[in-house]
C-alpha positions as CSV (number, residue, x, y, z in Angstrom):
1,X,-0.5,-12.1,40.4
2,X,-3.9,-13.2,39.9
3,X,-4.6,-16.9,38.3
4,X,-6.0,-14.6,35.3
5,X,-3.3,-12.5,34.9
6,X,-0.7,-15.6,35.0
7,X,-2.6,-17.0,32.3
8,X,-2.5,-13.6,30.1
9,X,1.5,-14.0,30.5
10,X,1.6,-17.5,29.7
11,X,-0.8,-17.3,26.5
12,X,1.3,-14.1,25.4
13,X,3.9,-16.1,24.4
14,X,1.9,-18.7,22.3
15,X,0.7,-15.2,20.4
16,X,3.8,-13.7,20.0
17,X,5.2,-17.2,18.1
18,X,2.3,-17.3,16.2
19,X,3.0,-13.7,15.0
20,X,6.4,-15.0,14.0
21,X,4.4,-18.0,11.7
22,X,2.5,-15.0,10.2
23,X,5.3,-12.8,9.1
24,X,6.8,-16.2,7.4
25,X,3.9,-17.0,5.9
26,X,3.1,-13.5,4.7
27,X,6.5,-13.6,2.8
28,X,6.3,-16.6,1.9
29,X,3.4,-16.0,-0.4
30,X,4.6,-12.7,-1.7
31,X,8.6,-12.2,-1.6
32,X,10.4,-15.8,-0.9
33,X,12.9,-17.1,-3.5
34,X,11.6,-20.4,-4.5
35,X,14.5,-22.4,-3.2
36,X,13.6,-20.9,0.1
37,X,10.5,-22.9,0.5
38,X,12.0,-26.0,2.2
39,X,13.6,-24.0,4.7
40,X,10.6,-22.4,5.4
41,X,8.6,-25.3,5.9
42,X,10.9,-26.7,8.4
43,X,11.3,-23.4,10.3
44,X,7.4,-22.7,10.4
45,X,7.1,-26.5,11.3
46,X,9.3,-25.8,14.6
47,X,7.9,-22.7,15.4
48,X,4.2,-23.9,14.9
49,X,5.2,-27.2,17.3
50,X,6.6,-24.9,19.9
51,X,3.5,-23.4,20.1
52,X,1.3,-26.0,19.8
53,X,3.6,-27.8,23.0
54,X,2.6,-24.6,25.3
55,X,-1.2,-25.0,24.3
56,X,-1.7,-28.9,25.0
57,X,1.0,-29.0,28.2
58,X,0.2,-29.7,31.5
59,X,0.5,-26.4,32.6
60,X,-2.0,-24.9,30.8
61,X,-4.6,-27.0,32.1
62,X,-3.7,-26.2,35.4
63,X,-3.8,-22.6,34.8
64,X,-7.2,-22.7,33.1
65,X,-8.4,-24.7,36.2
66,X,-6.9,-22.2,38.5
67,X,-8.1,-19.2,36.4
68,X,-11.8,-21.1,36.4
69,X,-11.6,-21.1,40.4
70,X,-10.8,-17.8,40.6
71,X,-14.1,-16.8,39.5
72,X,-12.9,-13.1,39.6
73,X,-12.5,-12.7,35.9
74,X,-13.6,-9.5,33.6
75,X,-15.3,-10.3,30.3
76,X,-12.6,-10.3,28.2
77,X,-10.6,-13.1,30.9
78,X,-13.6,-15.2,30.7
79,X,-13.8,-15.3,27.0
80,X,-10.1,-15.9,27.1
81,X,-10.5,-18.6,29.3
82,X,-13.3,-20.2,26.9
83,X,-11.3,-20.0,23.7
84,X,-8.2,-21.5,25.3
85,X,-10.0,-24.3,27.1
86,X,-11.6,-25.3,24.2
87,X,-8.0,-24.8,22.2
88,X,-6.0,-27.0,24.6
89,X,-9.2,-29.8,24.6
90,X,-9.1,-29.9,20.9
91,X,-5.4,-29.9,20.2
92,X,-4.6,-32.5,23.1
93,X,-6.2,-35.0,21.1
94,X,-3.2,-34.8,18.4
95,X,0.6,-35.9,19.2
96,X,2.6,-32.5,18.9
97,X,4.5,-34.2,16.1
98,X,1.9,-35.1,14.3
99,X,1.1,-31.4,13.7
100,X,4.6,-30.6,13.2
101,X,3.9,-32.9,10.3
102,X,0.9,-31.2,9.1
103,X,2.4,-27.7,8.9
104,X,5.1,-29.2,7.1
105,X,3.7,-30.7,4.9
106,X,1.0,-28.0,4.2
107,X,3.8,-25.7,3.8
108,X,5.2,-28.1,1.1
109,X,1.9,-28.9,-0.4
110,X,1.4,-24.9,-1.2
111,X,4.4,-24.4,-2.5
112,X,3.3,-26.9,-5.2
113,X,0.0,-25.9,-5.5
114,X,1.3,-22.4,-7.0
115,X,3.3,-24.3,-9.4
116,X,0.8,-26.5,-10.0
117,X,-1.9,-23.8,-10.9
118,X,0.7,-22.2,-12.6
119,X,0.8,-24.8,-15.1
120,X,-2.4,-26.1,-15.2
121,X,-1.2,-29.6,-13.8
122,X,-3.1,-31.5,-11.2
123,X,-1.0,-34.4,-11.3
124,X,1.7,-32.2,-10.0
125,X,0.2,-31.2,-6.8
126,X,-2.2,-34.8,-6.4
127,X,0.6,-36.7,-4.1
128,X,1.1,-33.4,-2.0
129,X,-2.6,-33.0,-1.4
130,X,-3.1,-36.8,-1.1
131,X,-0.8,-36.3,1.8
132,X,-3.1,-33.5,3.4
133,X,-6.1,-35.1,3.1
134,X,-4.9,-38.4,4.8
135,X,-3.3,-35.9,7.5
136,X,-6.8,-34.2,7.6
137,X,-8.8,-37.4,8.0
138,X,-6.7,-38.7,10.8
139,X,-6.4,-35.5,12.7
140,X,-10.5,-34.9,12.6
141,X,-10.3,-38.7,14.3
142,X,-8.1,-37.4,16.9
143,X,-10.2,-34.8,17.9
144,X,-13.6,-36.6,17.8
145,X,-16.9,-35.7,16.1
146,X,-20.2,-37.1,16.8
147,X,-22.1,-38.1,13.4
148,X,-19.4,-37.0,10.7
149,X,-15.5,-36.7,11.0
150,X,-15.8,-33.5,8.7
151,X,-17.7,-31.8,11.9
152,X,-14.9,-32.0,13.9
153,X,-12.9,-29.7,11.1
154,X,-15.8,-27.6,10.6
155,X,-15.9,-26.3,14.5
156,X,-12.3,-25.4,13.7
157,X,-13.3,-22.3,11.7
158,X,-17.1,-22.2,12.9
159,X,-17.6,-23.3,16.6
160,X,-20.5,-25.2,17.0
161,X,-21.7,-25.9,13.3
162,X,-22.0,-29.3,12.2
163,X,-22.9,-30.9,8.5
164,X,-26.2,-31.5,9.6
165,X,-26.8,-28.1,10.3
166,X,-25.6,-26.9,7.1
167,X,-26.6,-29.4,4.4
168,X,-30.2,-28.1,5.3
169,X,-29.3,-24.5,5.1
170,X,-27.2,-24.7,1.8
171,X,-29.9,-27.0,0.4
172,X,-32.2,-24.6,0.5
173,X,-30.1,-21.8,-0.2
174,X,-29.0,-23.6,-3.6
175,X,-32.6,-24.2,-4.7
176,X,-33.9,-20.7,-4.0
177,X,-30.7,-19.0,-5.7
178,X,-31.2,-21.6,-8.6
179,X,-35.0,-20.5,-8.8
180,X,-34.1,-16.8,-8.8
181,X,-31.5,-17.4,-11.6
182,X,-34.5,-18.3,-13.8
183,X,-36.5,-15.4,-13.0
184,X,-33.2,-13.1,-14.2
185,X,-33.3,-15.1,-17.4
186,X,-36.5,-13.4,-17.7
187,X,-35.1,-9.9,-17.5
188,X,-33.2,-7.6,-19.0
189,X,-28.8,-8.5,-19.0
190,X,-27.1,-5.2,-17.8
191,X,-25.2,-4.0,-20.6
192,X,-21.2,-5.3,-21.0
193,X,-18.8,-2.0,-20.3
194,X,-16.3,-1.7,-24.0
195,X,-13.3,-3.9,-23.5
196,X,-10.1,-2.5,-23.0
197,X,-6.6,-2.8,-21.3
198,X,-6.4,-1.5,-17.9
199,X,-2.4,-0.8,-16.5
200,X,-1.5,-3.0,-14.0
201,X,0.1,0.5,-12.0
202,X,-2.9,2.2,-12.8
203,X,-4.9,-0.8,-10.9
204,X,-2.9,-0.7,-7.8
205,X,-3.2,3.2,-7.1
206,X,-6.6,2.6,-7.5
207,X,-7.3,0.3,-5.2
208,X,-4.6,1.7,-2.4
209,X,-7.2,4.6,-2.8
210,X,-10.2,3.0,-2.0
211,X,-8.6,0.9,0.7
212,X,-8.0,5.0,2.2
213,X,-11.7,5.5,1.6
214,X,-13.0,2.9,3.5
215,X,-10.2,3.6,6.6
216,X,-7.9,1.2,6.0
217,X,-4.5,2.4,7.8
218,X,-1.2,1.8,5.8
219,X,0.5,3.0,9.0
220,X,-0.1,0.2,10.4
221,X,-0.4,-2.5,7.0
222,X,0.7,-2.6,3.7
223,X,-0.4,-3.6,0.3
224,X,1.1,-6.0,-1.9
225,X,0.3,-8.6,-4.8
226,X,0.1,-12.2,-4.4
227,X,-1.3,-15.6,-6.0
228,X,-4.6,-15.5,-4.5
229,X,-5.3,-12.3,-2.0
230,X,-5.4,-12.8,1.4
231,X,-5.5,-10.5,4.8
232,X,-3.0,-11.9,7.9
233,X,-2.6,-10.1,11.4
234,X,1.2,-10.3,12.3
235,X,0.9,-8.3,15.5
236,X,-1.0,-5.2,17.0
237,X,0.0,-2.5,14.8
238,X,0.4,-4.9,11.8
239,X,-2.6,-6.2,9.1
240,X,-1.9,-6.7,5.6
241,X,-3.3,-7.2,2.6
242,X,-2.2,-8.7,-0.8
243,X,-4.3,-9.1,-3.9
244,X,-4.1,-10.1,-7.8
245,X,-5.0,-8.1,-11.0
246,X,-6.0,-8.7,-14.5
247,X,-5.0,-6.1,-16.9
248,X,-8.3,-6.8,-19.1
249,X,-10.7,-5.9,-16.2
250,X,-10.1,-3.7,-13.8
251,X,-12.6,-4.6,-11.7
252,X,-11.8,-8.3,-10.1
253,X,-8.5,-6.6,-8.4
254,X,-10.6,-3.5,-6.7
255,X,-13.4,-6.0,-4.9
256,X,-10.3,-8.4,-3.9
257,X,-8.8,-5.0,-2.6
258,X,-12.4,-4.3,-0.9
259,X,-13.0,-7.5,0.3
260,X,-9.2,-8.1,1.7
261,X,-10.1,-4.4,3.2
262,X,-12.9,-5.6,5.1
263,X,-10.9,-8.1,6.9
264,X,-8.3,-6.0,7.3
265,X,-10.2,-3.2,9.5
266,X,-11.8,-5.9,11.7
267,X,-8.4,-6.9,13.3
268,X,-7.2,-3.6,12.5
269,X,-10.3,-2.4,14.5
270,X,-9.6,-5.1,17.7
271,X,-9.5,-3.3,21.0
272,X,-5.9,-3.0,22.1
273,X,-6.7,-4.4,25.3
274,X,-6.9,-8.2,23.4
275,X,-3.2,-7.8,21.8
276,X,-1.1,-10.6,22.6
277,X,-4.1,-12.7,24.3
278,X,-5.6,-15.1,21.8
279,X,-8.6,-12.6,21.3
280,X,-7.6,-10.5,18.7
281,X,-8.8,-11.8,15.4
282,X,-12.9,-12.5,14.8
283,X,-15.5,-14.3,16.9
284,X,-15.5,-16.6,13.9
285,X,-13.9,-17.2,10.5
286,X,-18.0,-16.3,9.0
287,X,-18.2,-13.9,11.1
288,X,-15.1,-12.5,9.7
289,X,-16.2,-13.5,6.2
290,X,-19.1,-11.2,6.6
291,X,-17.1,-7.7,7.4
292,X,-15.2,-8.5,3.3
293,X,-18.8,-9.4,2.5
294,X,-19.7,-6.2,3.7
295,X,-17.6,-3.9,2.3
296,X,-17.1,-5.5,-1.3
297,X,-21.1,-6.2,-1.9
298,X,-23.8,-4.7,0.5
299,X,-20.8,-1.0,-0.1
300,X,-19.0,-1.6,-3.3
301,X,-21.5,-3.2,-5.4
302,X,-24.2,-0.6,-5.1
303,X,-25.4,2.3,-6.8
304,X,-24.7,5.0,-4.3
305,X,-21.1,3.9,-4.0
306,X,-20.6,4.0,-8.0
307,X,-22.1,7.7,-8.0
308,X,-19.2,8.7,-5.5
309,X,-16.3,6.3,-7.2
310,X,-17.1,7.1,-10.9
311,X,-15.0,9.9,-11.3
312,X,-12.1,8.2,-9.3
313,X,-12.5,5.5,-11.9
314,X,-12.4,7.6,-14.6
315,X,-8.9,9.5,-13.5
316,X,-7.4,6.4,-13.3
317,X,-9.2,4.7,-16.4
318,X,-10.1,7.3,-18.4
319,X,-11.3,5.0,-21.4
320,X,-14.2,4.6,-19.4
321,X,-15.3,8.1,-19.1
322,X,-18.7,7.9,-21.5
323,X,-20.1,5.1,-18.9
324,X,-22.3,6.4,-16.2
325,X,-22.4,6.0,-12.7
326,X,-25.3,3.5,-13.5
327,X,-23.3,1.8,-15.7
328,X,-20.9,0.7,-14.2
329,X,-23.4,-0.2,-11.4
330,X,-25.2,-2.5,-13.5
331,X,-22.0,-4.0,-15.2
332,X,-20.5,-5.0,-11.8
333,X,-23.8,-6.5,-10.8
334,X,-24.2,-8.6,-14.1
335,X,-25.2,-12.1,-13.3
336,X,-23.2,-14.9,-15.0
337,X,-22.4,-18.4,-14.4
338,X,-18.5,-18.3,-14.0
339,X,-15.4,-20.6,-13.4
340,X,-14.1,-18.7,-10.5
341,X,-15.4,-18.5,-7.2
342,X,-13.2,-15.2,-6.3
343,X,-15.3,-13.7,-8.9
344,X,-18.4,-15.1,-8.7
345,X,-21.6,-12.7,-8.7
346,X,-23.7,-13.0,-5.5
347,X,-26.4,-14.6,-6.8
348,X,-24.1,-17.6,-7.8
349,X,-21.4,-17.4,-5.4
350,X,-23.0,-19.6,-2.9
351,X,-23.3,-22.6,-5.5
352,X,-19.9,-22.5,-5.6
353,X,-19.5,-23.2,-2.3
354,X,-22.2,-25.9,-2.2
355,X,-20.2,-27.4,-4.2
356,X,-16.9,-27.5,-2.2
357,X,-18.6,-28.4,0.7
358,X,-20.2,-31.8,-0.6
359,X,-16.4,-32.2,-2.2
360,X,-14.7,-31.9,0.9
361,X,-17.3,-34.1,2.9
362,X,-17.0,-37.0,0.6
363,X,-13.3,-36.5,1.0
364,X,-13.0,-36.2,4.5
365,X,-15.7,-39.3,5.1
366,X,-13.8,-41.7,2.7
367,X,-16.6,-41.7,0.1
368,X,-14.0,-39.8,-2.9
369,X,-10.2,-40.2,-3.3
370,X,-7.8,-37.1,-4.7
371,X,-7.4,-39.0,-8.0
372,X,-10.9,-38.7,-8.6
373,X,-11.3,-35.1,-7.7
374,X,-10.8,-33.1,-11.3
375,X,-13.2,-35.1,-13.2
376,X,-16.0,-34.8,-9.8
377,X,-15.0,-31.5,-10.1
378,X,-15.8,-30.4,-13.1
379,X,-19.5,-32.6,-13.5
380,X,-20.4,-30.9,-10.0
381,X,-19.5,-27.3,-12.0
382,X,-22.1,-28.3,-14.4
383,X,-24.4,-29.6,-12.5
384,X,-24.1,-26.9,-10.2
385,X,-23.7,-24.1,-12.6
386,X,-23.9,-24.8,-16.1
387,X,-20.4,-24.6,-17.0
388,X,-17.3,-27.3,-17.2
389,X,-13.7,-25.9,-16.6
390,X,-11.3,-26.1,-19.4
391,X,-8.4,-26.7,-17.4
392,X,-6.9,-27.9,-14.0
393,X,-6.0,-24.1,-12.8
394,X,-9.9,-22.5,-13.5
395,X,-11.0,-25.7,-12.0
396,X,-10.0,-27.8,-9.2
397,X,-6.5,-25.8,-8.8
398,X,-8.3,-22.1,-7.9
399,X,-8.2,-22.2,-4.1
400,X,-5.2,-22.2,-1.9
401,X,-7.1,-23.7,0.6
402,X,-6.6,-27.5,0.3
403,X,-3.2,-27.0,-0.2
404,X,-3.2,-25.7,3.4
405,X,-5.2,-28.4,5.1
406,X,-7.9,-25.5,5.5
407,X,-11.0,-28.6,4.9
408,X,-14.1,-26.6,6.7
409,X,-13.1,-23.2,5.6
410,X,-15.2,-22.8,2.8
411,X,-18.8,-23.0,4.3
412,X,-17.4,-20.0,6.5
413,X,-18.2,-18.0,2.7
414,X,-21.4,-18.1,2.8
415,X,-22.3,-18.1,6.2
416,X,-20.5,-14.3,5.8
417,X,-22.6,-13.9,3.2
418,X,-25.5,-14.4,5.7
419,X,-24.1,-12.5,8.2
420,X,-23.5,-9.7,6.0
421,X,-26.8,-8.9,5.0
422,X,-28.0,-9.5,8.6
423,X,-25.5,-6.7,9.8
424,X,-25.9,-4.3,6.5
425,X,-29.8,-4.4,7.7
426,X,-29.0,-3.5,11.2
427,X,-26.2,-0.8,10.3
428,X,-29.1,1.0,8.2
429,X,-31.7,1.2,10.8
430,X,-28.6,2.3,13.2
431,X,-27.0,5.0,10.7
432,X,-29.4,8.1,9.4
433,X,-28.9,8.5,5.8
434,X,-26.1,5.6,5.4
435,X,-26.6,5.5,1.6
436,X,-26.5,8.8,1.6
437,X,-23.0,9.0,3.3
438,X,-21.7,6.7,0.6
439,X,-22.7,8.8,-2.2
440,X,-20.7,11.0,-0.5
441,X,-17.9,9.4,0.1
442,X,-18.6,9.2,3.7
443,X,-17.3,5.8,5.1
444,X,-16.3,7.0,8.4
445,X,-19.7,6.6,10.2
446,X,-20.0,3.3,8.8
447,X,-16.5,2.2,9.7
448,X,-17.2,3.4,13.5
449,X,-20.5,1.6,13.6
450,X,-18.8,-1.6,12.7
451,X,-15.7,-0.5,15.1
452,X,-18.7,-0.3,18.4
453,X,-20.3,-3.0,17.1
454,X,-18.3,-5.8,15.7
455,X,-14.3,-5.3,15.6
456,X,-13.3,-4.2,18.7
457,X,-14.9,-7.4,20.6
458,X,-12.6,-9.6,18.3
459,X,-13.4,-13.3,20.0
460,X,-15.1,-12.1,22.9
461,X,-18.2,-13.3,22.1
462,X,-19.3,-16.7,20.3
463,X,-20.4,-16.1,16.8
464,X,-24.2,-16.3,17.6
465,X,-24.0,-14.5,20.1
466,X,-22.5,-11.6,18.3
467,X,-25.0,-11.8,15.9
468,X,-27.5,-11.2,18.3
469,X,-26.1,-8.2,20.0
470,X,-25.5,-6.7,16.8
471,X,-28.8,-7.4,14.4
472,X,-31.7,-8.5,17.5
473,X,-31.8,-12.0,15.7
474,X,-29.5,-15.4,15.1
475,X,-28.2,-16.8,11.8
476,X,-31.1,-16.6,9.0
477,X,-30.8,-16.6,5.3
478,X,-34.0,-14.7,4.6
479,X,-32.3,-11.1,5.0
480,X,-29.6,-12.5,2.2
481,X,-32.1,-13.4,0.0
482,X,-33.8,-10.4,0.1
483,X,-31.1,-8.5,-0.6
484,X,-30.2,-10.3,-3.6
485,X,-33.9,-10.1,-4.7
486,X,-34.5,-6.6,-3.9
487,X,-31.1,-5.7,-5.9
488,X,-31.2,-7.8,-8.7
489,X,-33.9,-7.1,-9.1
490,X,-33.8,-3.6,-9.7
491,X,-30.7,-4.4,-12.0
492,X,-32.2,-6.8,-14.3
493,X,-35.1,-4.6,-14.3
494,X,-37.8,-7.3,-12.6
495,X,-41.3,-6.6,-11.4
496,X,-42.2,-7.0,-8.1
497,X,-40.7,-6.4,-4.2
């Protein structure tokens, strides 16, 4: 047995336990009995620590070195020599009980958080996520950073990206979205669809239908509802999907469906070959970000899409049978301030994560304690956008994440977005008459393009470097803002390219 193949065996079982933390998660979020929760947290705890043992052990290293000397490697054994050399470096650095301690307590801390959003009560979940953050802070000291302790979380879920790198980027990003928000004031408001109630069954048929349109395969996921939607990989064979619904709108639950779907096809989409490896998955979590991107805005949200889904729409809501194809278009492209960053337009989306961002540095750095976060909060929302929550759960209570010790996660939104229009622009000049297969109904050509390009590498290839095989070009935010000009545009009925 080669020194690569011994490490393929040894990393299978750190992926088969993490398959078992998935399938406990996934029900925990969508069918465990509340008193089941701190039996959970224990059991995930143990399982999580027996895998996190096998990465930072002694014997991994010496398998990596021996794999490394070998020098006889394919592609896919020298990416998976680079992703766990840099997962044993960076998890050495914390005591194996000290995580065991962070995943229970994360565990813990979201269990609250559902409650706490539930009621609307921040002072319920404010000890649990107390606890996180100081977890957080001493962990990202652990590992190491070079300027800012928030860095060495960031690399967790985008390799290589630092806050230097991005407080330039979202700067400018903020102040040319903000700019273009003026110039919209200036046009002309897509017209409000009639308000109505839309069945909560109805809903879910309809967007199990579109998740068949766009290829997802129920053979080998499912579909079911949760507090806030999410897409986990238990195994090869295995991606699901959850989302949430609001029975006054129909439309928030079928872009969660689309966006959940887009993640869902890229590990659905992962060659075989990295099953069991470490591989499977995305080259980053922006990256994967950008395939939901994808399929909810540069698909979803445009006209050729509503010409095909229209009379889908209509069978399942036929109240809405006098609007147009454009209409709806222009309805679901309406630009609004908002409270909720699920539902955020594009143009505003990314303030919403500017705002996070600078949160959760301040945090991480020292320079903001939890008790102060609701009131920062909500002067950052209108500062940001014009808008102050009127309560703990459409405020500071939305996300899951910091209830799961996910601090770094967010920037990963927008750098999708980034990506996204990057990849939609290379997919057109790759695809003859794309928009054209949408209006159709057509999404197989798209779904294989994505399939060559993208999914099947899973973590093959570093994040920029995918983005250069795929587009010709590294991370920019001028194709994004084009878009979003180009489109909006068109919607709000603007002169000009």
């Amino acid at each position: 047995m080669s020194a690569c193949e011994e490490l393929r065996e040894y990393v299978r079982e750190i992926a088969e336990i993490h398959s078992a933390v998935a399938l406990g998660a996934w029900d925990q979020r969508t069918h465990m009995p509340e008193r089941g929760a701190e039996a959970r947290a224990k059991v995930l705890g143990r399982l999580e620590r027996m895998a996190f043992e096998r990465v930072v052990s002694d014997r991994m290293g010496e398998l990596l070195a021996a794999a490394e000397r070998d020098g006889v490697c394919s592609e896919v054994d020298q990416a998976l020599i680079r992703v766990w050399k840099r997962e044993h470096t960076r998890n050495r650095a914390v005591p194996p009980a000290l995580y065991q301690k962070f995943v229970e307590t994360t565990s813990r801390a979201e269990t609250v958080w559902e409650k706490a959003k539930a009621a609307s009560d921040f002072a319920l979940f404010r000890p649990h996520l107390a606890e996180v953050v100081d977890l957080v802070r001493e962990m990202a000291k652990l590992i190491g950073y070079r300027e800012s302790p928030y860095d060495a979380l960031l690399d967790e879920y985008e390799p290589g990206m630092t806050v230097a790198a991005l407080r330039p980027l979202l700067g400018s990003l903020r102040e040319r979205l903000v700019a273009f928000l003026k110039e919209l004031s200036r046009g002309k408001p897509p017209r409000e669809l009639p308000a109505g109630t839309y069945p909560l069954d109805a809903q879910k048929r309809f967007c199990r239908e579109t998740l068949t349109w766009i290829g997802y395969d129920f053979q080998a996921g499912r579909l079911d509802d949760s507090a806030h939607p999410f897409t986990i990989g238990i195994g090869l064979g295995d991606v699901r999907v959850t989302n949430r619904y609001q029975d006054d709108d129909p439309f928030p639950g079928l872009f969660g469906a689309l966006h959940e779907g887009g993640h869902a096809l890229y590990g659905q989409g992962n060659d075989p070959e990295l099953a069991w490896t470490g591989l499977a998955g995305g080259a980053s979590f922006g990256i994967h970000e950008s395939q939901s991107r994808f399929w909810e805005n540069q698909i979803g949200r445009s006209l050729p899409f509503w010409r095909y889904a229209h009379p889908h729409l209509v069978r399942h809501f036929p109240g809405l049978a006098r609007a147009k194809p454009e209409d709806v278009w222009r309805h679901v492209n309406r630009v609004e301030p908002s409270l909720i960053r699920v539902e955020a337009d594009e143009v505003t989306y990314n303030l919403h994560i500017c705002l996070r961002f600078e949160l959760e540095v301040d945090l991480v750095e020292g320079r903001l304690e939890v008790d102060e976060l609701p009131a920062r909060w909500n002067r950052a929302m209108a500062d940001y956008l014009g808008v102050t929550p009127p309560d703990d759960a459409r405020g500071v209570l939305q996300d899951v994440h910091w209830s799961g010790g996910m601090f770094g996660y967010f920037p990963s939104y927008t750098l999708g977005n980034l990506y996204a229009a990057q990849i939609a622009d290379a997919a057109e000049r790759a695809i003859p008459g794309l928009w054209a297969k949408v209006e159709a109904g057509e999404f197989a050509p798209i779904r294989g393009w994505l399939w060559e390009e993208v999914h099947r590498h899973g973590r093959v290839f570093l994040p920029e470097d995918l983005v250069r095989r795929v587009t010709g070009s590294g991370l920019g935010a001028e194709p994004f803002l084009h878009y979003i000009r180009r489109k909006y545009g068109e919607v709000y009925g603007l002169s000009g390219p």
